[in-house]
N, C-alpha and C positions, 0 to 999 in steps of 0.2 A: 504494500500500500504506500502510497507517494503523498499522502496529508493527515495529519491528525486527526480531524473531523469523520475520515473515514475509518480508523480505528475505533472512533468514539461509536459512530453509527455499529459496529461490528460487533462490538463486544456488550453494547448497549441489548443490542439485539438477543443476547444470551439474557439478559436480564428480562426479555418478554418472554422467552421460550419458556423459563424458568418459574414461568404465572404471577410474575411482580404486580400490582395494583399502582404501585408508587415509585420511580424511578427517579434519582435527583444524579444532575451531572454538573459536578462542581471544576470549572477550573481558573486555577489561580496563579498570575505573573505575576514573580517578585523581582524588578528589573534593579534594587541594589542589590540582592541574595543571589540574583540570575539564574533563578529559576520559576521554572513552571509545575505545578502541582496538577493534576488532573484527579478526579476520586469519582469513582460511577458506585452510587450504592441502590439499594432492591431492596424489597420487600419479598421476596420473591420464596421459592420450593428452598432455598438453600444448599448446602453441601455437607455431605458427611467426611467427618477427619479423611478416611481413607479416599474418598474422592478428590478430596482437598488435595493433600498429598499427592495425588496425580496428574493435576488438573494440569499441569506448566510443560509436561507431555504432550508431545506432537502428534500421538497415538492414545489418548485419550481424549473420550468425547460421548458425549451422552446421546448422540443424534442415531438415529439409526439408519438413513439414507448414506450413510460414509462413516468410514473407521478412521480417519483423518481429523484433526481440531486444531487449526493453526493463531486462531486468534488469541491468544493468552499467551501461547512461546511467542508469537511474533513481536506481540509488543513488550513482554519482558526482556525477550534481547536487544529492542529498542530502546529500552531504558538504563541496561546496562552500556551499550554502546555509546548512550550522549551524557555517561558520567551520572546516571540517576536513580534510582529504586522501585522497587518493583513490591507490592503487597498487597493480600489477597486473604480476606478473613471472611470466614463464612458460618455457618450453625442450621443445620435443617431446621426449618419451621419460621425460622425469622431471616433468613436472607442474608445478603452477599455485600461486600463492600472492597471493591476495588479502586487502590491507590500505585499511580503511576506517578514517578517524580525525574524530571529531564533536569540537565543545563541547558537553562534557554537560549546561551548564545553557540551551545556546540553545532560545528558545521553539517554534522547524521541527523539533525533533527529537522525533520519534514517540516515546511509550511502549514499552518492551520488550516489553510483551507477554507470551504463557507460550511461554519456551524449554522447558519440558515438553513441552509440547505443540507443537514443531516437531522434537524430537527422535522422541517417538512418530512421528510423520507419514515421516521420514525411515528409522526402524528398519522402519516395517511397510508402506512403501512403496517398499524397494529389496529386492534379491538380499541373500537371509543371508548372505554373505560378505564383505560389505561393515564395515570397522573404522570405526564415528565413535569420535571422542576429543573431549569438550568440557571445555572451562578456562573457570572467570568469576572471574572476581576483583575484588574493590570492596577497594583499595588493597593492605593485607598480608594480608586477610582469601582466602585460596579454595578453592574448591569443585572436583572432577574427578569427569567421567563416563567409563568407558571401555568399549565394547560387545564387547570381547575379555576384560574382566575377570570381566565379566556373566556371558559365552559359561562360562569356566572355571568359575564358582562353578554355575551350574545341570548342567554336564556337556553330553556331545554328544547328548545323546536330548530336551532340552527349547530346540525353537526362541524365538528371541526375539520372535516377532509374534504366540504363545498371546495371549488378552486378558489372563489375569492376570498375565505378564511385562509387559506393557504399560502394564498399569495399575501396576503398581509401580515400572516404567523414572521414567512423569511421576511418580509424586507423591516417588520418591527425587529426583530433579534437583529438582522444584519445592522441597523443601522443602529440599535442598542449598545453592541459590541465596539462598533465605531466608536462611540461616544465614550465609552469606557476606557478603551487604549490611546486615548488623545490625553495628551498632558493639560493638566487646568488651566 
């Protein structure tokens, strides 16, 4: 994968499979510390120790269409590669909480890419009951998306995967984000 955004959509996507209700996708630029935090946690089926334990396994995967599961080593060796950490705490019944930590100015670290547009991908390619929460932050400056907040302000007669909530969902995140990474 060649952008962040699309690791986030990737691995976010395990957290639907997983039967989550509640998804929050936190990430955080610390541009004096120079780094970037990224954290996807779930409410989701969770993980048992011994699944746990396997899980960073390129040959493990709970999917039964392929014996293959690359997203979790992928980005784990993406984090050790740009100088950063990698963590993965789980508990069957209460869910999953993945933290990725980069050097934001190492030269292996992908572009962001458009979180708009992994967020779109994610709202109109899951069940509408599904709650993302997204946080960016570039230092004190940030930004929140929340798709329960969205839900309330349109009322319960206008789904959120219409095109023209869609198209509004990206360009408020995208320009949200904007505002956020701009120095005061």
């Amino acid at each position: 994968m060649n952008e962040i955004s699309l690791y986030i959509l990737d691995l976010t996507q395990n957290s639907v499979t997983a039967g989550a209700k509640h998804i929050v996708i936190t990430l955080r630029l610390d541009t004096a510390g120079d780094t970037l935090t990224i954290t996807i946690s779930d409410d989701g089926c969770g993980m048992s120790k011994e699944l746990l334990s396997k899980v960073t396994s390129p040959f493990t995967t709970t999917r039964k269409t392929r014996k293959v599961g690359l997203g979790i080593p992928m980005i784990m060796q993406l984090c050790e590669m740009c100088e950063g950490s990698f963590d993965i705490q789980s508990e069957p019944g209460k869910g999953t909480v993945l933290t990725l930590g980069f050097k934001a100015s190492h030269v292996d670290l992908p572009p962001m890419g458009s979180l708009g547009e992994t967020m779109l991908s994610l709202i109109n390619g899951t069940p509408e009951g599904i709650e993302f929460k997204l946080l960016y932050a570039v230092d004190q400056n940030e930004f929140s998306f929340d798709t329960d907040e969205v839900r309330k302000m349109l009322g319960p007669d206008v789904p959120l995967n219409t095109p023209e909530v869609l198209a509004w969902i990206r360009d408020y995140i995208t320009e949200g984000i904007q505002e956020a990474a701009s120095p005061n």
